[in-house]
N, C-alpha and C positions, 0 to 999 in steps of 0.2 A: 735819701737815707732811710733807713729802714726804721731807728729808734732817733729820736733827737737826744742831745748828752745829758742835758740836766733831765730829763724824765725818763727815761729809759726804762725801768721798772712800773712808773706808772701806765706809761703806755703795755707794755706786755700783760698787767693787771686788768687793765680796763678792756685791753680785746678781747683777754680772754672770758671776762666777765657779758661783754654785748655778745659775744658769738654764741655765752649758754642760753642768754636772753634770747638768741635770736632760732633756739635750739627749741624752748621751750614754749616761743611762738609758735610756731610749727605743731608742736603737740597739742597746743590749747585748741587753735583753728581745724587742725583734725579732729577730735574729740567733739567738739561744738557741732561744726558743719557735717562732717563725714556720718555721723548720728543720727543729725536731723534735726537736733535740739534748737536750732535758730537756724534763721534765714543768712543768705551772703547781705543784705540791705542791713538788717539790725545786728549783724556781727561787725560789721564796720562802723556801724552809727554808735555803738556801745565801746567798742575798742578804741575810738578815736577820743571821747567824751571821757570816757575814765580817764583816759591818760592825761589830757588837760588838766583834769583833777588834779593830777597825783602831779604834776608840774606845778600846777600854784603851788601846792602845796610846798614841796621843796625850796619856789623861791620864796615864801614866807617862811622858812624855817632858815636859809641861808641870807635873809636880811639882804635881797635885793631891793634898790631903789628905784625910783621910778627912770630918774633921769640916765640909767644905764642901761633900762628896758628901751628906751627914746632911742637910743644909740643904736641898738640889733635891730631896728626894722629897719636899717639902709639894707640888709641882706638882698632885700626885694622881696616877690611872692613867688618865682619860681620853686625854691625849695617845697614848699607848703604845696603847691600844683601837683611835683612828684609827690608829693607823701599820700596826698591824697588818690592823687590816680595808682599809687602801688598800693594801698590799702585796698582798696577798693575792689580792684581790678585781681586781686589776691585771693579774696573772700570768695569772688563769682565764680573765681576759676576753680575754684576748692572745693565746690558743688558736684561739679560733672569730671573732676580728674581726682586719681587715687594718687595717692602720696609719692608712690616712687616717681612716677610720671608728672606729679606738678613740683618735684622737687627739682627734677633734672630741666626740666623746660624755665624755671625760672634761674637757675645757678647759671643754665648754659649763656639767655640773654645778658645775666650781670657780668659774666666774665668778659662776653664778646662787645658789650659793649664797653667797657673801663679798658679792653684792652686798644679798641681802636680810638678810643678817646686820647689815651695816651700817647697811641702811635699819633695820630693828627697832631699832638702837641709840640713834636718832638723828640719826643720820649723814645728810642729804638729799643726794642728788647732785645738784651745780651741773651747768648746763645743758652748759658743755664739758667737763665730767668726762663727762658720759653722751652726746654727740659723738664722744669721744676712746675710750671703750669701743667704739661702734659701729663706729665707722670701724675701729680695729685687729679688732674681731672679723668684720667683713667679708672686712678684707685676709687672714684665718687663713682664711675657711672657703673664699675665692676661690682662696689656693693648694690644699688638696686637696680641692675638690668634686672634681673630674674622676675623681679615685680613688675616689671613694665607692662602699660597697654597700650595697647592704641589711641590713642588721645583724643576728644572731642574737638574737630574745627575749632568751635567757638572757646574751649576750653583753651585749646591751644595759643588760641589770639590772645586770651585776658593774662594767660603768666607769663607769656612772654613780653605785653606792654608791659605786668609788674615788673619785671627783673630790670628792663627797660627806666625806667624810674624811678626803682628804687637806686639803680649803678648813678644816675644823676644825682641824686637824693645825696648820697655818699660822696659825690664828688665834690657838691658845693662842700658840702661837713666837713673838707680838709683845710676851707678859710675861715672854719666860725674863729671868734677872737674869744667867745666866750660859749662854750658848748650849753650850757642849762639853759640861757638866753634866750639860742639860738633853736634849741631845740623846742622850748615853751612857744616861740614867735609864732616858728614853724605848725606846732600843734596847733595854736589859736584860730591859724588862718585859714585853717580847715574848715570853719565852722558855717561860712557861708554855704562852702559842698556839703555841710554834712544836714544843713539845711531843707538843700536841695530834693538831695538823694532822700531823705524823709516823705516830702512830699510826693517826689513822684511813686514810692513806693508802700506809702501807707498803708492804702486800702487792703496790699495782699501781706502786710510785717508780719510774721510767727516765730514765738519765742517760748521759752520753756524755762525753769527755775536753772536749771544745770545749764542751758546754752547764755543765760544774761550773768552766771558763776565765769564761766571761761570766757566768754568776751571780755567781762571786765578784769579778770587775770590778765587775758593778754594785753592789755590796753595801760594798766596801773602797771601791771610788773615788766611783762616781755618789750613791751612796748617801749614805755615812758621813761623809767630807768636804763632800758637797754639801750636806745635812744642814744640817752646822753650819754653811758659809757663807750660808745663806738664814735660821737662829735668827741669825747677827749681822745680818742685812742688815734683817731683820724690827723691829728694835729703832728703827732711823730710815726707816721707810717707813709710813706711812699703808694700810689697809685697801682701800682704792680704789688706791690703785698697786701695792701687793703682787698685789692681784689681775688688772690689768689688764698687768701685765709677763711675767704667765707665757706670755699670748700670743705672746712671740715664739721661744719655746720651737721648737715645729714650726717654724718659720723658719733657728734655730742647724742645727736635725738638718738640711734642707735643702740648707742651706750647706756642713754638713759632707758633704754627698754629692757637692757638687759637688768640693770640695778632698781631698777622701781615694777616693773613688769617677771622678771625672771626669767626673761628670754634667754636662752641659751649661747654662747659665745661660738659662734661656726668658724671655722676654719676660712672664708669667704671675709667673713668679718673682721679676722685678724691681717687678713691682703690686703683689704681695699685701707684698714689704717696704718698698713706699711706705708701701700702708694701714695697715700694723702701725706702722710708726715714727712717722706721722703720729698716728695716734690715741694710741700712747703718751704723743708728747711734748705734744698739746694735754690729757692726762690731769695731768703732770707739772707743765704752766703752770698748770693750774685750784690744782692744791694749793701752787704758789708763790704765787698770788696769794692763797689762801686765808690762807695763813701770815704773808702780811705785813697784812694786814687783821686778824689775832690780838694781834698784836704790840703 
């Protein structure tokens, strides 16, 4: 099912809330990295660490108890693995690849891998579910080919594990029982790697006032809140929507370049969010029809 009945509107809220999160991530990590203003080690070490922050913080303001934090770590550590290795492995690759090219290389792993996860499940994709895939992934790669380069090997490995992990990451997030939780647990268990990664990286860490400003935006805001708005959104969204919405990801950052930057609205720009909204919402009809045919 696409929406579940009683939340229906909360979930349309909240994805649409993670996907600007996950919009504006993108922005902070280009801005930081692409610059120079910090390293990929201490933009992950400071993105991971805020966010925790900004996670206590929430569950002491929503009067969580201990004994229901006792309960979210059955989840396991897997979740926390991915979060970490997409983090991670996101930061490095953001070094040596320009935007259009680590956007498409990391979309491309998430989709391919949610969609054969699904297939493995059971899950067959109907004919306009895999339409509605194409067409949106068309309209994503028609807005930044023209940016594309040639990718670096090494570059190329590190967003395609993230995509790779982050698509896990998102999968477990469709059983949290309790998204804040799950998502705080998640962030905590980070902290051994983030340990890690410290040490073996010290000696060369570089950081700048403006690159420790955007790591910790993305880590407090893009991150940690967005986080949790996509574990609630996750809860009534189907594996095939989940996966096929985050395409209009590069679409949000786009838009926001034209409203905060004053980039100009091309003609290019106005297709490729035909193709994406188009292919989303024949993705979103297939799973309503699918739902009422359950019923």
């Amino acid at each position: 099912m696409l929406l579940n009945r009683s939340g229906g509107f909360k979930t349309f809220l909240f994805s649409v809330l993670a996907l600007f999160a996950f919009a504006a991530n993108s922005v902070f990590a280009r801005l930081a990295l692409g610059a120079g203003y910090i390293d990929g080690a201490n933009f992950t070490i400071l993105r991971l660490l805020s966010a925790i922050v900004m996670l206590l913080i929430l569950i002491a303001i929503t009067n969580k108890n201990r004994s229901q934090s006792r309960g979210s770590f059955k989840s396991g550590w897997f979740p926390a693995v991915m979060l970490f290795i997409y983090a991670c492995s996101f930061s490095f690759a953001y070094v040596s690849l320009d935007t259009g090219t680590g956007a498409l290389v990391l979309f491309t792993a998430v989709q391919i891998t949610m969609v054969i996860k699904n297939h493995l499940q059971g899950n067959r994709l109907t004919v306009i579910e895999l339409l509605g895939l194409i067409v949106a992934f068309s309209g994503f790669v028609y807005l930044i080919f023209p940016s594309l380069s040639q990718p670096t090997l090494l570059g190329f490995i590190l967003m395609t594990i993230s995509g790779i992990a982050w698509a896990f990451y998102t999968l477990k997030g469709q059983a949290a029982s309790d998204p804040l939780l799950a998502t705080k647990v998640n962030f905590l268990r980070t902290l051994p790697f983030i340990i890690i990664l410290f040490i073996l990286y010290y000696s060369s860490l570089s950081y700048t006032w403006q690159g420790v400003l955007l790591a910790t935006m993305s880590g407090a805001l893009a991150s940690a809140l967005g986080y949790y708005c996509w574990y609630l959104a996750l809860a009534g969204l189907s594996t095939t929507v989940a996966s096929v919405i985050q395409l209009s990801v590069p679409i949000i950052a786009a838009l926001g370049g034209i409203i905060f930057m004053s980039e100009a609205i091309s003609i290019d720009f106005i297709i490729a969010c035909t193709l994406v909204c188009a292919g989303i919402l024949l993705v979103i009809f297939a799973n309503y029809q699918r739902s009422k045919v359950s019923i």
